[in-house]
C-alpha positions as a Markdown table, in Angstrom:
| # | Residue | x | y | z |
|---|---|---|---|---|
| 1 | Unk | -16.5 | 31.5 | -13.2 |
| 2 | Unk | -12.8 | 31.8 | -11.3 |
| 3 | Unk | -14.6 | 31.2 | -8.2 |
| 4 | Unk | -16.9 | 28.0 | -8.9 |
| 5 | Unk | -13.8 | 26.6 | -10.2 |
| 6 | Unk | -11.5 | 27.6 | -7.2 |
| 7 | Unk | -14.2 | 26.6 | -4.8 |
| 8 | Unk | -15.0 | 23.0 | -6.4 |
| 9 | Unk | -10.7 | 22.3 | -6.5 |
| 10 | Unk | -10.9 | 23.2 | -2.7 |
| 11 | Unk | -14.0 | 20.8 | -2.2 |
| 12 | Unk | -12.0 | 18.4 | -4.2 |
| 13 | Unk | -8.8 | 18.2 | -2.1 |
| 14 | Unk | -10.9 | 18.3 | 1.2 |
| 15 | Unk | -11.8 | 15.0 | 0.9 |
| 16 | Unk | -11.9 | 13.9 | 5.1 |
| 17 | Unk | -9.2 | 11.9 | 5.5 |
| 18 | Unk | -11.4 | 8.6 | 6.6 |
| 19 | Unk | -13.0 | 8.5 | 3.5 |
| 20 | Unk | -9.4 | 7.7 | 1.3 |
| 21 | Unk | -8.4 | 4.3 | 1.0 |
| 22 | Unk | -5.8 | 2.9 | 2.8 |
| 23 | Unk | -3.7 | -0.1 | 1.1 |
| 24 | Unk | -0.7 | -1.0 | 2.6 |
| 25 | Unk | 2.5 | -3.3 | 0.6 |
| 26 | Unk | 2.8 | -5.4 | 4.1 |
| 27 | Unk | 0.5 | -7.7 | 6.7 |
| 28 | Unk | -0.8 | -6.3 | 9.4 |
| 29 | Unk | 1.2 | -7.7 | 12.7 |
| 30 | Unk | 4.6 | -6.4 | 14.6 |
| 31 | Unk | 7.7 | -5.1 | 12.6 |
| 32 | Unk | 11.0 | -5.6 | 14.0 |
| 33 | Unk | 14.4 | -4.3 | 12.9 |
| 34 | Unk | 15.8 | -7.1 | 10.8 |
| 35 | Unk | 18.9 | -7.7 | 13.0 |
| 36 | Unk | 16.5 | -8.1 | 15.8 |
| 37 | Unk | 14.9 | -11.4 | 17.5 |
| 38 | Unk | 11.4 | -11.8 | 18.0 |
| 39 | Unk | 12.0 | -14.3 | 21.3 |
| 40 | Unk | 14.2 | -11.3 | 22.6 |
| 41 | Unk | 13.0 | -7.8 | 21.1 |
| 42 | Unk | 11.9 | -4.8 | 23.1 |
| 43 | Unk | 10.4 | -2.3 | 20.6 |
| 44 | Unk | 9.4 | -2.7 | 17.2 |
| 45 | Unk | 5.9 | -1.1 | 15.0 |
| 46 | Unk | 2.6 | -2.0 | 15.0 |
| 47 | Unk | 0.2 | -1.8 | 12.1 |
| 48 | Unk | -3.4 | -2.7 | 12.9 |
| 49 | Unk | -4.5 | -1.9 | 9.5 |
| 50 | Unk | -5.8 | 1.3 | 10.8 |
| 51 | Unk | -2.8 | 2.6 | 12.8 |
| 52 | Unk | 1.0 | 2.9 | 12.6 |
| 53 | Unk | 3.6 | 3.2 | 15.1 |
| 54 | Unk | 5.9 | 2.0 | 17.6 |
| 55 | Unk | 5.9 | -0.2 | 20.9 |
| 56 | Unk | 8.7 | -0.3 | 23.1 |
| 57 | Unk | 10.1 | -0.5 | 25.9 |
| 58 | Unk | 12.9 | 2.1 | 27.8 |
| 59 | Unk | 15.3 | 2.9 | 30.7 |
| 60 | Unk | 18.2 | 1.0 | 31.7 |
| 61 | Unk | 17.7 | -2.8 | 29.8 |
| 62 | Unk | 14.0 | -1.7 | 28.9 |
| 63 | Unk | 13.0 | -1.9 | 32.5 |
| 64 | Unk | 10.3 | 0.5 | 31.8 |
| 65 | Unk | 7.2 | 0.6 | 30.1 |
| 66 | Unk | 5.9 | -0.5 | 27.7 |
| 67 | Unk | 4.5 | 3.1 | 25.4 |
| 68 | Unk | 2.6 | 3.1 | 22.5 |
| 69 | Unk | 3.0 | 5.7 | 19.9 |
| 70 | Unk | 0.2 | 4.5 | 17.5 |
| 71 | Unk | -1.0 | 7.1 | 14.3 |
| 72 | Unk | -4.2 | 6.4 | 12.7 |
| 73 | Unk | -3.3 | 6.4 | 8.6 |
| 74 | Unk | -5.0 | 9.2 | 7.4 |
| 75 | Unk | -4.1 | 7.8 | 3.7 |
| 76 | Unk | -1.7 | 5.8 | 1.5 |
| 77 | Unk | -0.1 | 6.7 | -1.9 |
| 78 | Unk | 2.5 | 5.3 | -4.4 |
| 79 | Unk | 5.9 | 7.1 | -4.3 |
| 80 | Unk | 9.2 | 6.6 | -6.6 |
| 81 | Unk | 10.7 | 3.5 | -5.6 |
| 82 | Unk | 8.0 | 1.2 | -5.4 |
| 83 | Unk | 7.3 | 2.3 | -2.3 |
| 84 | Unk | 3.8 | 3.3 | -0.2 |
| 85 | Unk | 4.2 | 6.8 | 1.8 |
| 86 | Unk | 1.7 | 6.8 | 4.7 |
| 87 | Unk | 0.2 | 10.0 | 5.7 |
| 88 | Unk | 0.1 | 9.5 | 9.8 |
| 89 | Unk | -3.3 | 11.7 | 10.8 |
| 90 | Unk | -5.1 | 14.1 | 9.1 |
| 91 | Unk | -2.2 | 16.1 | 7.4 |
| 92 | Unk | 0.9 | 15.4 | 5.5 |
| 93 | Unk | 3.6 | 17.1 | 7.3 |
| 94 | Unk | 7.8 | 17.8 | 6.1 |
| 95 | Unk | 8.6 | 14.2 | 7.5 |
| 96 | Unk | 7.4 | 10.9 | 5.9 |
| 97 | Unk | 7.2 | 7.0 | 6.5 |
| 98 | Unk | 7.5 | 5.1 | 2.8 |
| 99 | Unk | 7.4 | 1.4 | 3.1 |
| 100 | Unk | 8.3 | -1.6 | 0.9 |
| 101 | Unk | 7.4 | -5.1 | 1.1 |
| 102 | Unk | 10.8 | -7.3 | -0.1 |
| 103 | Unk | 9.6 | -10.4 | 0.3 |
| 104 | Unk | 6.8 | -12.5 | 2.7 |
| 105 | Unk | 7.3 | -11.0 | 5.9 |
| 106 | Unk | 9.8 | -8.5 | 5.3 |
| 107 | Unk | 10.5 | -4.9 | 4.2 |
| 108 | Unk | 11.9 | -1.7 | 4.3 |
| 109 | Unk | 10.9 | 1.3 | 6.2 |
| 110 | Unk | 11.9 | 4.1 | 4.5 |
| 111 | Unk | 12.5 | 7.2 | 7.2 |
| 112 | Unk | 12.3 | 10.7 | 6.1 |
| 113 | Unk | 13.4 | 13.7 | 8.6 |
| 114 | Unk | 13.8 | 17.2 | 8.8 |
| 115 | Unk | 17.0 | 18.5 | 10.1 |
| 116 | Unk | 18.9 | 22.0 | 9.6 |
| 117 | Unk | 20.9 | 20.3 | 6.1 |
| 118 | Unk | 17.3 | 19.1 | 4.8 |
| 119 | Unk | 15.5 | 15.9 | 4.2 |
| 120 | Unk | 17.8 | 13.0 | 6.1 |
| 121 | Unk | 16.8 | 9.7 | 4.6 |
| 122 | Unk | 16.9 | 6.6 | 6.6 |
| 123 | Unk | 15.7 | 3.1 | 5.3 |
| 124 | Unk | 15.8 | 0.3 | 7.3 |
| 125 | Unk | 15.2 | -3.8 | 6.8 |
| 126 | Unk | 12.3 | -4.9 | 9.3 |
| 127 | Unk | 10.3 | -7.9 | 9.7 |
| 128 | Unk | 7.4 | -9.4 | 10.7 |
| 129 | Unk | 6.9 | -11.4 | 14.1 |
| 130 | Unk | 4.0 | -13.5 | 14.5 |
| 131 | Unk | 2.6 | -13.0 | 18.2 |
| 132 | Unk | 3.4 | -16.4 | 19.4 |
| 133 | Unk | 7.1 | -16.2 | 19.1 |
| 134 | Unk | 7.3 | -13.0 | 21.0 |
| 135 | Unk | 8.7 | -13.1 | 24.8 |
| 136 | Unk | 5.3 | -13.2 | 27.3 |
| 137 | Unk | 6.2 | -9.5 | 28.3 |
| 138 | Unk | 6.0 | -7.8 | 24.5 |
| 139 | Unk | 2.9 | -10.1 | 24.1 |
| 140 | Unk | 1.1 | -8.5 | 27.2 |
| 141 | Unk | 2.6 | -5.1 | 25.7 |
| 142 | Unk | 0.4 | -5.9 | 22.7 |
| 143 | Unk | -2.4 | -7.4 | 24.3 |
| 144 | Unk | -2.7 | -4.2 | 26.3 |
| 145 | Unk | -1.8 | -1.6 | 23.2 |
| 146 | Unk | -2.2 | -2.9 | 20.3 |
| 147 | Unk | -4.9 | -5.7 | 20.7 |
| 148 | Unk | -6.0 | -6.0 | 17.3 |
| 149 | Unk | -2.4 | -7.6 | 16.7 |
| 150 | Unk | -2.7 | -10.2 | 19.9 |
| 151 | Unk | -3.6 | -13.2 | 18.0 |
| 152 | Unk | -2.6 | -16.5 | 18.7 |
């Protein structure tokens, strides 16, 4: 009887990872830090609605570039705070990413790393550029990476 039981709870929690829902508290688009201009910026995160991460630029004045570091969201879930963790990939690992939606077109990103004292927590205010108002370089960025989020 143990066993049936022990094997259905491991069927259970095996559920593949494209088959949860995602649901996301923001709009699909490119984040920026808060402090940040669209016209001006040089790295910020996409979210496609299917993947999370970041686009920038690097080197001396962000002469060089642009990389993509774009997660597929394996699945979403409600955490303290009102916020949404998102499981980047198939597994849920020691770090996180929690976001919260604050108003239209803004949030926080809630970051969540290991380090030798623990868990350091890092939120930070972002927002949400529409394409158009981004410089003609971060738009070909996009275009090229992220195309889902190169709508005019």
């Amino acid at each position: 009887m143990r066993g049936w039981i022990l094997a259905l709870a491991v069927a259970a929690s095996s559920v593949p990872a494209a088959a949860q829902t995602i649901s996301m508290p923001i709009a699909k688009g490119f984040w920026v830090a808060a402090k940040d201009k669209c016209a001006t910026v040089t790295n910020g995160y996409a979210f496609d609605g299917a993947r999370w991460g970041a686009v920038y630029f690097y080197g001396p004045n962000a002469s060089m570039g642009p990389v993509a570091e774009l997660e597929k969201i394996g699945r979403t879930n409600s955490v303290p705070g009102g916020f949404t963790n998102m499981q980047l990939g198939d597994y849920q690992g020691v770090g996180y990413f929690h976001l919260k939606a604050v108003a239209a077109g803004k949030a926080i990103l809630r970051t969540g790393a290991p380090s030798p004292e623990g868990i350091q927590v890092m939120d930070d205010a972002i927002i949400r550029c529409d394409f158009k108002t981004l410089s003609p370089r971060m738009q070909a960025a996009l275009k090229r990476l992220a195309p889902a989020l190169a709508v005019k």
